[in-house]
VOGU-3710 file (C-alpha; in Angstrom, 3 decimals, decimal comma):
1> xxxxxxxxxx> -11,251/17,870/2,633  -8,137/19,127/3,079  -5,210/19,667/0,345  -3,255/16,247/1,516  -6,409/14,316/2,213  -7,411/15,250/-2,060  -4,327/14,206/-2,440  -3,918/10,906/-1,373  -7,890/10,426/-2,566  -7,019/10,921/-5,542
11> xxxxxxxxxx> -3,854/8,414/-5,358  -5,818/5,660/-4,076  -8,445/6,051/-6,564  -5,934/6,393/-9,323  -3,711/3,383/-9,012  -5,352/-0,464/-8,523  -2,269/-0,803/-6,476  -1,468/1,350/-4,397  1,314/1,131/-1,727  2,468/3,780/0,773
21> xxxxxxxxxx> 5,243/2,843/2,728  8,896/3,909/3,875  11,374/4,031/1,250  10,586/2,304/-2,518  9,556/-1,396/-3,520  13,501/-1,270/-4,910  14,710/0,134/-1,287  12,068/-0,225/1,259  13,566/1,911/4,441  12,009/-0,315/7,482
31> xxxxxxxxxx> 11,045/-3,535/7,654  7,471/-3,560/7,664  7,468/-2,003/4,390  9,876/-4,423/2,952  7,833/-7,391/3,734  4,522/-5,824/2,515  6,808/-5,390/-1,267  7,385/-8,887/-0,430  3,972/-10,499/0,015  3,171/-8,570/-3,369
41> xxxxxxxxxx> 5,589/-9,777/-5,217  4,744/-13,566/-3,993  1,361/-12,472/-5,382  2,861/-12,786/-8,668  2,457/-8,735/-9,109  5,135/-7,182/-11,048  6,899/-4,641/-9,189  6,011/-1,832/-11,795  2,532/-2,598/-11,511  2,942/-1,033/-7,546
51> xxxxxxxxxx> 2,516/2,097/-7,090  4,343/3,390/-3,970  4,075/6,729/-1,786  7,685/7,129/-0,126  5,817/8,616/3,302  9,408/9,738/4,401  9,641/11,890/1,763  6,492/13,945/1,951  5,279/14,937/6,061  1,932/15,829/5,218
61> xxxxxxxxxx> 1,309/12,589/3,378  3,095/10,265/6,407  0,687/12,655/8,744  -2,516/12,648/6,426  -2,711/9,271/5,966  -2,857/7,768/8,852  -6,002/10,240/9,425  -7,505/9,006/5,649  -7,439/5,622/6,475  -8,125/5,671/10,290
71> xxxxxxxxxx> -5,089/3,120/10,510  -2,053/3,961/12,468  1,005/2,544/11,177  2,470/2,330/8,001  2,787/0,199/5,071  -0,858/0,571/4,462  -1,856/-1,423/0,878  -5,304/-0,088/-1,230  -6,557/-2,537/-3,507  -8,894/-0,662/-6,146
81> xxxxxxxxxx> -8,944/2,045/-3,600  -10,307/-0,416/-1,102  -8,058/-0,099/2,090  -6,312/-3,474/2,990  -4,029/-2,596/5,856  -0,722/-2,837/7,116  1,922/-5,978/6,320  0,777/-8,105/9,082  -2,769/-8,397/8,025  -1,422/-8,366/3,952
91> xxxxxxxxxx> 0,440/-11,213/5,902  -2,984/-13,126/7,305  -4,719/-12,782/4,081  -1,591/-14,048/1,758  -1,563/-17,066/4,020  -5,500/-17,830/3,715  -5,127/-16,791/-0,429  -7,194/-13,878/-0,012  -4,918/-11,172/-1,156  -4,034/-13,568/-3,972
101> xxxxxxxx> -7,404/-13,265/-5,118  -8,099/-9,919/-4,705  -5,179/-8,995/-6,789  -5,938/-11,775/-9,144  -8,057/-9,440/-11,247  -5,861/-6,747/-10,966  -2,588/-8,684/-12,090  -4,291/-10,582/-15,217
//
């Protein structure tokens, strides 16, 4: 495993939320990323309780994990270091109540 890819391990398993994305939840820099704050925070989650990886600011992160999580684009959202995806599918399952379940035991 390379340097970035113990890197971002070790974020996702650190942090129950864990959001990397373009920009901050405060400023998110595209669009994508701003909706996936967004969804979150119609979740009921607190924006402190997000953890967020500005990808612009680091290459080897933006590079590394798109290769960690096999997923192309970013936002990408971990749940308890479980992968979740990108804003449409944090989209999908906020629509069906999924995502407000999964974070349900994170937020109480």
């Amino acid at each position: 495993m390379s340097d970035t890819q113990q890197r971002i391990d070790e974020l996702v398993k650190g942090n129950d939320i864990l959001l990397f994305m373009k920009g901050s939840a405060s400023f998110p820099q595209c669009g994508f990323s701003g909706r996936a704050v967004q969804i979150l925070k119609a979740c009921g989650v607190e924006p402190k309780a997000i953890k967020t990886v500005n990808v612009l600011e680091d290459e080897a992160i933006r590079a590394g994990i798109k290769d960690y999580s096999n997923w192309p684009t970013i936002p990408q959202l971990y749940i308890k270091g479980e992968f979740i995806g990108g804003s449409d599918i944090m989209l999908e399952m906020y629509e069906k109540g999924e995502l407000q379940q999964m974070l349900g035991s994170t937020t109480s």
